[in-house]
N, C-alpha and C positions, 0 to 999 in steps of 0.2 A: 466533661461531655465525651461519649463513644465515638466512633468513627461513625457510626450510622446517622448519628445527630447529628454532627457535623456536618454530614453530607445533606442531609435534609434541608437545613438550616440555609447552607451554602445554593442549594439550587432553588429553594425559596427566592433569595437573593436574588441572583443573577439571569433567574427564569430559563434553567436549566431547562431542555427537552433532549433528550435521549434517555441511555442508560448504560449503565458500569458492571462490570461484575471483577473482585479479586477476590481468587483461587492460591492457598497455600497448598500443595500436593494434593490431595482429593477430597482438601474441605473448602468451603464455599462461605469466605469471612464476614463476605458483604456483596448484597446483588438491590440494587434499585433500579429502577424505572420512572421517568417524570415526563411530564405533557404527552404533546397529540402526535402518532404516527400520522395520522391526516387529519388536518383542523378543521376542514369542510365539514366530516363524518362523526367529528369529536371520538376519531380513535384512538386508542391512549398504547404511548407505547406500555413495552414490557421488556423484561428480562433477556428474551430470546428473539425479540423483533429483528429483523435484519435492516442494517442501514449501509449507504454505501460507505469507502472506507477510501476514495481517490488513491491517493500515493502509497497507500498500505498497500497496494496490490503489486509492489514494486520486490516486495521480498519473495513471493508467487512468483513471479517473473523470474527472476535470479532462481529458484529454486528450481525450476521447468528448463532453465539453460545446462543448470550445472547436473541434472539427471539426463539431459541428453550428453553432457560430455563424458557422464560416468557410462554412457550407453556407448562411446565411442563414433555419435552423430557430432559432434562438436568439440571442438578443443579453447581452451581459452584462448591459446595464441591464434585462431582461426580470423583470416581477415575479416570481414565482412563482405569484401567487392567478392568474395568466391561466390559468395551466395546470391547478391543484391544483383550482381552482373550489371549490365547497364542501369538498372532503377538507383536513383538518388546519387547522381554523379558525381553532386557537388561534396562529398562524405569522400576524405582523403582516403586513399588505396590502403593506407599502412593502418588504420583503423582498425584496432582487433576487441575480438567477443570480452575480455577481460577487461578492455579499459570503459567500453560501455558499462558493464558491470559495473564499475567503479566511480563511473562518472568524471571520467580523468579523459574522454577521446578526442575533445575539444569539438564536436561536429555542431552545428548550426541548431539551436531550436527554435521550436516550431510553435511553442505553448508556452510561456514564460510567465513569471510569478505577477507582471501588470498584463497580461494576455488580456485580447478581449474574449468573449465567448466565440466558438463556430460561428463561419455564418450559416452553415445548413447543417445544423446537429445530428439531423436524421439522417445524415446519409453515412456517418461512421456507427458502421454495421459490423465490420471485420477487422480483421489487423490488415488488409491488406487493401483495406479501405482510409487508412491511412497516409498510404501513399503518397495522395496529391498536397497533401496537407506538408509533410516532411520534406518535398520535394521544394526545390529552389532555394533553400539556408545553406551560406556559404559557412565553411569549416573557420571557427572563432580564431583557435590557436594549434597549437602543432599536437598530435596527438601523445597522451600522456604526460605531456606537460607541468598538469597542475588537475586540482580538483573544480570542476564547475558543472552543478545539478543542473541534469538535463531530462527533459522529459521525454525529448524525441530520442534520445537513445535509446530511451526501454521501449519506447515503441518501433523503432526497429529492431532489438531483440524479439518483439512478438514474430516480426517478421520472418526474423530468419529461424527460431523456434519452430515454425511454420513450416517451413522448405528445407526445414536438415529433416524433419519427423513424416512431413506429407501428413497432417493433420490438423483441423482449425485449431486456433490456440488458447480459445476457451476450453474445447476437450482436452488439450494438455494439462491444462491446469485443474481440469477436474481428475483426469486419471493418473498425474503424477503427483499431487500437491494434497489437495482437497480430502480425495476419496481415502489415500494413506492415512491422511491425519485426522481422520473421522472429524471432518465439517461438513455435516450433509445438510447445512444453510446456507452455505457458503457458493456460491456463482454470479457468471454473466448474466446481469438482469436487463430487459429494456427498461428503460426510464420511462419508456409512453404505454407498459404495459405492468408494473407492476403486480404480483400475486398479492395476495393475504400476507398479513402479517411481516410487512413491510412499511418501512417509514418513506414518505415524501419528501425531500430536501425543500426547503424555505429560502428563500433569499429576504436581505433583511427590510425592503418593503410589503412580503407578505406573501409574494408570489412564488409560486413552487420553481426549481430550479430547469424544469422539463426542458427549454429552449436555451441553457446556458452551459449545459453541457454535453458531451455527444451520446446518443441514444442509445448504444452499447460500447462499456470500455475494453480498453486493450492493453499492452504489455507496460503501461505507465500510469494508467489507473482503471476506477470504474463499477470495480469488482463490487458483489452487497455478500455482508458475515453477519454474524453476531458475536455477541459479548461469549455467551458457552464454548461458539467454534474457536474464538480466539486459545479460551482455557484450556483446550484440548490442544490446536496448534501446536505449544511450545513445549510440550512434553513428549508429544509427537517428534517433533525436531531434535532434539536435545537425545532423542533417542535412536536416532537414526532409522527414521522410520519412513521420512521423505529421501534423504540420500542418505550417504556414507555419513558418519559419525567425524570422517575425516577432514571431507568436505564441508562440513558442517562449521569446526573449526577453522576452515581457510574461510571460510566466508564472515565469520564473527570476529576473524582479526584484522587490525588494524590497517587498512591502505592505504587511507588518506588522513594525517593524524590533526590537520584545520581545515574545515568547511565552511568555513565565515560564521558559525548560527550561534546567535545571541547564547545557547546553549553550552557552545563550543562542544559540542559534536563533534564524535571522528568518524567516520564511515568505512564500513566493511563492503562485500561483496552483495548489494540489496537490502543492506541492513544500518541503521544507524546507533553506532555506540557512545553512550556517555563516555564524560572524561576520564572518571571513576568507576573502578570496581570491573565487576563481570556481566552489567546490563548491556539487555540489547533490548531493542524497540524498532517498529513499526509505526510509522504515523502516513494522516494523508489529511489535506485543509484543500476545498473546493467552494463554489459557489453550495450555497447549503450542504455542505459536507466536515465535519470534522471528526479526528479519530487517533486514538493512541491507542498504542497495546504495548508492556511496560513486561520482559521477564529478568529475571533474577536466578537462574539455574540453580548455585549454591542456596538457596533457601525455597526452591521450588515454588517459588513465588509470581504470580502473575498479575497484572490489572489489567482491567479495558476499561475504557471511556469511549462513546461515539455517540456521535448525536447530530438531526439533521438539520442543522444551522453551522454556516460557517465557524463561528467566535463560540457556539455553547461549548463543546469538551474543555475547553483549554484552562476556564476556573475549578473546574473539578482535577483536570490532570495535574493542575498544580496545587492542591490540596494533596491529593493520594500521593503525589509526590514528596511532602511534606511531612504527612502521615504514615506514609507506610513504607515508603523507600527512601529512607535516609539514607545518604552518601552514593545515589546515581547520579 
């Protein structure tokens, strides 16, 4: 049986709806597509549909920090209280740009992995509409200390991404991240306004995700791509075509070498690395959201999987996993 079969077979199964695409250098191995971008309208997705990508938006993030510091707006060792000033008190003084990045600052979250939803989705508009949400979380443990995912970290990096550039931080990430690495799918979408050619998120009694999560994301999730923008991404990357080549490597090596994840993950700078080899990956798991993107540098090798149901990517990612990247 082919890979293509396989994958057929496999989202037969499991009632896959999204879609995948892996890219070896500039040929295109394998691209499916399964179910409905909207089941009301019985729109189906495709190839190049855009879905959201939650925590994938977290390497954007990190990528928009570290060209402001190569712009000499930001420094790793930069506290944060320079910027935050009086907003979010309870965020210890010694808190610096690098260990948010790393997820090592210890600061209080705000969104945690049994979170409920918002209670008023619509009103996170901005990054700096996030505010009240991050405000009053007391600092966990001592900064730097240890590893512990945090979501409100990246959303205070939108923040102060924000106030070193004097720019919203969705056009950051369109004019330092996106536009470079030719993803012209890839953006800030509202969730209550969807374009064309866009997927709905599902929650798993039926209902679309519209009231579960906040109505535009920000520097810890949100974002909507596609499987193509992904292909392009990493070679973009890898070529230093969003920052330095050098930076590039600080951020894909090693900071934190245990993350707790059944995976055993190490994590880089907005990026998570297997324990094995030279992968690095992107994911992000939300209320109707899931999403990997899988590169391999030495083999020029990329996968996506996204799809707008919590639990669909995750039997296809661990199939391509199986199939096509042996030894991440």
């Amino acid at each position: 049986m082919d890979l293509g079969e396989g994958i057929d077979g496999l989202a037969a199964r499991t009632g896959f709806t999204g879609a995948l695409l892996v890219r070896r250098g500039t040929e295109t191995v394998l691209g499916r597509a399964y179910g409905w971008a909207h089941r009301g309208y019985q729109v189906p997705n495709t190839v190049d549909t855009r879905f959201g990508i939650a925590s994938g938006t977290k390497g954007f993030t990190a990528l928009v920090v570290v060209s402001l510091i190569v712009d000499g707006l930001l420094a790793l060792t930069t506290r944060v209280r320079e910027l935050l000033g009086p907003d979010l008190p309870l965020i210890a003084d010694a808190v610096t740009v690098e260990q948010l990045l790393a997820h090592r600052s210890g600061i209080g979250e705000y969104f945690g992995e049994d979170a409920q939803p918002p209670p008023r989705p619509q009103e996170f508009t901005s990054a700096a509409a996030y505010l009240p949400a991050l405000d009053g979380q007391p600092q966990r443990f001592r900064p730097g200390a240890r590893f512990a995912y945090n979501n409100g970290g990246y959303a205070v990096l939108a923040i102060l991404a924000e106030r070193a550039a004097g720019l919203p931080f969705a056009e950051l990430v369109r004019t330092r991240v996106t536009e470079p690495a030719g993803m012209p799918d890839t953006a800030f979408l509202r969730s209550d306004e969807l374009p064309a050619r866009t997927a709905t998120g599902y929650l798993e009694d039926g209902r679309t995700n519209v009231f579960s999560l906040p109505v535009v994301g920000s520097g810890d999730g949100g974002c909507y791509s596609t499987a193509p923008d992904f292909a392009a991404f990493w070679p973009a990357l890898q070529a230093g075509r969003i920052v330095p080549r050098e930076w590039v490597a600080r951020m894909t090596a090693v900071h934190s070498p245990e993350t707790g994840t059944r995976e055993k993950l190490r994590y880089g700078l907005g990026f998570w690395l297997p324990a094995r080899g030279d992968t690095v990956l992107l994911e992000g798991y939300d209320y109707g959201v899931s999403f990997r993107s899988v590169w391999q540098p030495g083999r020029e090798l990329s996968t996506t999987v996204l799809s707008n149901t919590a639990e669909g990517a995750w039997p296809v990612v661990r199939h391509l996993a199986e199939e096509v990247l042996p030894g991440s």
